[in-house]
N, C-alpha and C positions, 0 to 999 in steps of 0.2 A: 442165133437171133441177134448175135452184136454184130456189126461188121467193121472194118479196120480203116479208117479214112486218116491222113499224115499221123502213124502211130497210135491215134486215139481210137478207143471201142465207143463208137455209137451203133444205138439201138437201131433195131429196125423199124420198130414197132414200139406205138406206145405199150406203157403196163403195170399197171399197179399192184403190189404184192401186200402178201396179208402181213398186218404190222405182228410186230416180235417187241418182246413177249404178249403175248396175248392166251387169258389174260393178264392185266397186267397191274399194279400199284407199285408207285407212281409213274415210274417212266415208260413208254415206247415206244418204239422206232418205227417208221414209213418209210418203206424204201419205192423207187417208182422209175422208168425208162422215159424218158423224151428222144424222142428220133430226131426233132431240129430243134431250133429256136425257138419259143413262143410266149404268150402271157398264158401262164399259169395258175389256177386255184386248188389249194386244197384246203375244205372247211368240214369241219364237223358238227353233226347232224347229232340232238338226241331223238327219241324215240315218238316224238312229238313233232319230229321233222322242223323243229325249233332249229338256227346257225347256235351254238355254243361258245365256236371256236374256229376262227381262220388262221389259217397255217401255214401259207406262201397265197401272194398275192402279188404276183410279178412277173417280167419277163426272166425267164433261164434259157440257158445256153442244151443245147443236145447234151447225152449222156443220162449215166447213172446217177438219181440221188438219194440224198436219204437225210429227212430228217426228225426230229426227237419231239416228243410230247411229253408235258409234266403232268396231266389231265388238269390242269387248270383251265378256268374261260376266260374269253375276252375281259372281264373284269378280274382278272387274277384270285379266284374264287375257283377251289377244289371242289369239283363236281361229285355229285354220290355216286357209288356205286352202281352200275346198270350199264346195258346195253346202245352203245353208240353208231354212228354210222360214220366215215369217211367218206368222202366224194374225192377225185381226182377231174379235173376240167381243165382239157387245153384245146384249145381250138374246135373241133368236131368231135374230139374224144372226149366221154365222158363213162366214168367207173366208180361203182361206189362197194363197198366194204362194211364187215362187221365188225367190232370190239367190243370188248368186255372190261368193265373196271369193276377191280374185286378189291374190297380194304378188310 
């Protein structure tokens, strides 16, 4: 699903994968493929389909990435325990996910 353009593994295909650990207190990881360039969202949803929490909001470059969540919100306030959602959104892709925060 990668393919090799000057040395570098870019994706073929977008893809978002399930975060690790999951579940999780505190930390977790999002890892996710971009096949090009583009502007980027990824926010998180509670259960109420409330925003919580945005967590790239910008253009990235093609490839793998991967980035960390402390489950805190946009107001730096530790969220309770329960079931969230991720979204991933880039251009016409869009993916959304499950999580769990257990304390």
């Amino acid at each position: 699903m990668l393919s090799n353009a000057s040395n570098q593994l870019i994706p073929e295909s977008y893809q978002l994968f399930q975060n690790y650990p999951n579940p999780f207190n505190p930390n977790t990881k999002i890892m996710y493929y971009l096949p090009k360039e583009e502007y980027v969202q990824i926010t998180i949803y509670n259960m109420l389909g409330h925003e919580v929490k945005t967590l790239v909001n910008k253009i990235q470059g093609a490839g793998s990435k991967t980035i960390n969540w402390n489950g805190l919100d946009d107001n730096n306030k530790k969220l309770p325990s329960g079931l969230y959602l991720y979204s991933l959104q880039s251009g016409s892709f869009r993916q959304t996910k499950k999580m769990l925060i257990l304390k």
